[in-house]
C-alpha positions as a printed NumPy array, in Angstrom:
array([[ -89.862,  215.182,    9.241],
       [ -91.165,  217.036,    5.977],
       [ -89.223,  219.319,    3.732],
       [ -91.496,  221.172,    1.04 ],
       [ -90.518,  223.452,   -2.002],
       [ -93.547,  225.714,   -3.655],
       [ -92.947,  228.016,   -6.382],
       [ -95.234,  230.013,   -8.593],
       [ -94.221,  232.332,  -11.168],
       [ -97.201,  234.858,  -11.711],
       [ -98.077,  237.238,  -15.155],
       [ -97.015,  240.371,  -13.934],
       [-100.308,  241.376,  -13.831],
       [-101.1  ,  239.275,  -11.051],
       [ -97.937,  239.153,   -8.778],
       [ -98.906,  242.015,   -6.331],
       [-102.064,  239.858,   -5.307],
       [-100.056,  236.589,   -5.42 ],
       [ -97.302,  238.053,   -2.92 ],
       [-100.413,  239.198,   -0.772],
       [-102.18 ,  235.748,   -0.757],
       [ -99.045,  233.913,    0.106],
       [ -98.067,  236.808,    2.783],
       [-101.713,  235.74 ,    4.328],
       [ -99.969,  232.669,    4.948],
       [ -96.985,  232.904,    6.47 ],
       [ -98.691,  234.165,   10.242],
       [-101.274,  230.941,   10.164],
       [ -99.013,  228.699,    9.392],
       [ -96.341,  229.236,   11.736],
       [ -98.578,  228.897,   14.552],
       [ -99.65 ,  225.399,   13.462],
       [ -98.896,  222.486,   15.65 ],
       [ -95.884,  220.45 ,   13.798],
       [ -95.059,  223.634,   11.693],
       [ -91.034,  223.688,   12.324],
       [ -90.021,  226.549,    9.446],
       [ -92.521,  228.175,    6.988],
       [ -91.032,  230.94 ,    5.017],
       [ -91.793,  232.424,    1.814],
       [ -89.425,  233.925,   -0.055],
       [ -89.805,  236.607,   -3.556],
       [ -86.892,  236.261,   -6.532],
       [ -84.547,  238.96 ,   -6.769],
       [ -83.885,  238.279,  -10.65 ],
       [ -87.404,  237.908,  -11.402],
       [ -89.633,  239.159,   -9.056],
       [ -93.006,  237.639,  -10.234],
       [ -91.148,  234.276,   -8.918],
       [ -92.339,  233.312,   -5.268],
       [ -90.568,  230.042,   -3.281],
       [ -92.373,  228.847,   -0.263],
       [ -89.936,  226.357,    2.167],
       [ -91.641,  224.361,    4.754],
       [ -90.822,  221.922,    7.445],
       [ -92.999,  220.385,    9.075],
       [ -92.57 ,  217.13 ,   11.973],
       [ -95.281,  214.652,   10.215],
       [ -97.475,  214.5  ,    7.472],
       [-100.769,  215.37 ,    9.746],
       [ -99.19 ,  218.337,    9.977],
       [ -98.297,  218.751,    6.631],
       [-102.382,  218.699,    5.946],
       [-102.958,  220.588,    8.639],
       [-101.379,  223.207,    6.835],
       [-102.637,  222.402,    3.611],
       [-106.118,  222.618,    4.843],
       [-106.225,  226.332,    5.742],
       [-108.45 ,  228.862,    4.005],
       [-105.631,  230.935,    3.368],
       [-103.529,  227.991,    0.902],
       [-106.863,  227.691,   -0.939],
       [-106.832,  231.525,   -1.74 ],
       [-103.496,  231.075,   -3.215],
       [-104.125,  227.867,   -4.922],
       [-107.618,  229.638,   -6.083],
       [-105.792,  232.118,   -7.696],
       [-102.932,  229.763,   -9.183],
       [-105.852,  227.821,  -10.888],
       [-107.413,  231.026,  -12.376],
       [-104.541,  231.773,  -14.633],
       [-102.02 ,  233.798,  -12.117],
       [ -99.537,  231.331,  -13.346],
       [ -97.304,  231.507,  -16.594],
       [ -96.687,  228.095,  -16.252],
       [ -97.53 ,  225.009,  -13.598],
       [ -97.115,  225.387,   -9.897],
       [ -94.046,  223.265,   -8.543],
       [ -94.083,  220.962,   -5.652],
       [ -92.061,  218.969,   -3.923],
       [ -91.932,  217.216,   -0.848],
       [ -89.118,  215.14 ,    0.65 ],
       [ -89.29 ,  212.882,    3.908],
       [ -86.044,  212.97 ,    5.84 ],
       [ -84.786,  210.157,    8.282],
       [ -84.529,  210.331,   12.087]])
């Protein structure tokens, strides 16, 4: 099993359209083969933060979910200079 963390924290000028790409998402994802938990999640301190947790039963389906149009919209508009600083990810494996 997978456990993943992803956070972005967005210039305010771009955190509406961030919280709509990673919205786009959520739907896809969850009906993925292997896709356990997939929920994204907005700060309530600072609201241009967004925290994605996933769980996932294997690494295929880690990719699988990785590999959708929808990720590369948000990572498309990560890499465009929504950020104020680097994306975070992490990704743990967890014994049976």
């Amino acid at each position: 099993m997978l456990f993943a963390r992803f956070s972005v924290q967005c210039h305010p000028e771009h955190t509406e359209e961030m919280a709509r790409r990673i919205a786009a998402v959520e739907a896809p994802s969850r009906a993925l083969p292997g896709v356990l938990h997939f929920d994204t999640t907005r700060s309530l301190t600072d609201p241009d933060t967004f925290v994605v947790l996933e769980v996932f039963t294997d690494e295929d389906a880690f990719h699988r979910q990785n590999n959708q149009s929808e990720v590369a919209a948000v990572l498309a508009l990560a890499n465009a200079g929504a950020l104020t600083r680097d994306l975070e990810w992490a990704i743990w494996e967890a014994g049976s």
